[in-house]
N, C-alpha and C positions, 0 to 999 in steps of 0.2 A: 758370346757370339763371335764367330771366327771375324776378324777386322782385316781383311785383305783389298788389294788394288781394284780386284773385281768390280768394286762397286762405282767407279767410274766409268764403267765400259755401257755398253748396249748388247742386250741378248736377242739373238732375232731364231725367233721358232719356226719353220718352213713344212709344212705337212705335204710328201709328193706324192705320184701316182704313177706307176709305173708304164712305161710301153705296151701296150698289150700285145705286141708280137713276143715282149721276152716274157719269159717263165720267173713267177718269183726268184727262184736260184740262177738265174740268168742276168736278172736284173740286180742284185743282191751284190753278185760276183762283178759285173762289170761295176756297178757303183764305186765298192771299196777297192776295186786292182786296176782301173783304168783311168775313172772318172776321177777319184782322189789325188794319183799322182798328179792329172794335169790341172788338177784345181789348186793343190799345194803351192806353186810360185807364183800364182795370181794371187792368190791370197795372203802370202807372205808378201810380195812388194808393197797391196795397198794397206798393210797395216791389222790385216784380221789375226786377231791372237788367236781364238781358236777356230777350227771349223771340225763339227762333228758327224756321225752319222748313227741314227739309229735304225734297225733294221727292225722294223717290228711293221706288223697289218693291223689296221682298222677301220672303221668309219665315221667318218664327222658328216655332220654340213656343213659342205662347203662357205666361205664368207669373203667378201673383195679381200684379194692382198694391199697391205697397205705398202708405203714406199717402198718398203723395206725388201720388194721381192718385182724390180722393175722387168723380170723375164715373166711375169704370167699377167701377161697379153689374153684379152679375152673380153670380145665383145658380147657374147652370148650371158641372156639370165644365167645365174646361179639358181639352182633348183634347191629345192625345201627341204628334202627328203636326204637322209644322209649315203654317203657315196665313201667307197674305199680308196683306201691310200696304204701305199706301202712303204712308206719311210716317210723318217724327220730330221730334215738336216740344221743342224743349230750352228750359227757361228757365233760367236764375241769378237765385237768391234768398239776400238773408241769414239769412234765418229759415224753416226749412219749417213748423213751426206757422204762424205769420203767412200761407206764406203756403195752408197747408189750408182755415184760416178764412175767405181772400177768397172761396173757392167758394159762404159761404154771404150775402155780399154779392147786394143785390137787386136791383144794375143784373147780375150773375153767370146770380142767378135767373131775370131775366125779359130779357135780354136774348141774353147767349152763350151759356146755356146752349137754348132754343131754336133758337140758329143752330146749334149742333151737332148737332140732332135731323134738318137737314136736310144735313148734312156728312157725319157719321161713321156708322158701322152703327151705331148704337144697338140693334139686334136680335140683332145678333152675339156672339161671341165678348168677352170682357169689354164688352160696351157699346159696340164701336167700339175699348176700350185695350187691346189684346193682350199690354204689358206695361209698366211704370213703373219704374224705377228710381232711386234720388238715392243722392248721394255727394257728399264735401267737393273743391270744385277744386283744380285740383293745375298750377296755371301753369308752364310749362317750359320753350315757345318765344313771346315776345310780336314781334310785329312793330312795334314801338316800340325794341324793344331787340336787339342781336345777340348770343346766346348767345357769342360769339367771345371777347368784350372783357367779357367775364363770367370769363375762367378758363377757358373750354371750348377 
């Protein structure tokens, strides 16, 4: 098994939902050319090693986000019935307090979090977050290193 630093971090999985004013490829495009750049030095000051993005559609049921996703705001039930989502944004952080708290950071306030008012459904179903989950990493296969010559 690959034995890397990973394993003291926290991986936080974010299922989103797009704006329904934009077009999958509208939404897709501004995520990775707009939304990235200005999430990059937010995320670099509070310590997030990675932050990613996958660009894939499907449907879950929705479920409360837990801490780990303090923008999806949403007093409304969660419904049963499963609901699409069009991206997954993953960070790795060492600290999920640390990094709760970046949200309330005022380049957060006045900058990403308005570019997601124009991104995500914010009207929707948790606010755009359909659902959030963290958990500690758990490295197994690194492409640095060949599980083989590990003992496997």
């Amino acid at each position: 098994m690959a034995q890397t630093s990973d394993s003291n971090y926290i991986q936080i999985i974010t299922y989103i939902k797009r704006n329904p004013a934009l077009t999958p490829a509208e939404f897709y495009h501004h995520w990775e050319h707009v939304h990235a750049p200005i999430v990059a030095p937010w995320a670099d000051k509070h310590g997030v090693k990675r932050y990613e993005q996958i660009h894939v559609s499907g449907s879950m049921v929705p479920s409360a986000a837990t801490a780990s996703a303090p923008n999806a705001v949403s007093d409304a039930e969660l419904p049963n019935e499963p609901v699409p989502f069009d991206g997954i944004a993953l960070f790795l952080v060492p600290d999920l307090e640390k990094f709760m708290e970046a949200f309330k950071d005022p380049y957060f306030v006045e900058v990403i979090g308005p570019d997601e008012q124009k991104l995500i459904d914010k009207k929707g179903v948790g606010s755009g977050i359909l659902a959030s989950h963290n958990g500690r990493m758990v490295p197994v296969v690194d492409e640095d290193r060949n599980p083989k010559q590990e003992g496997g």
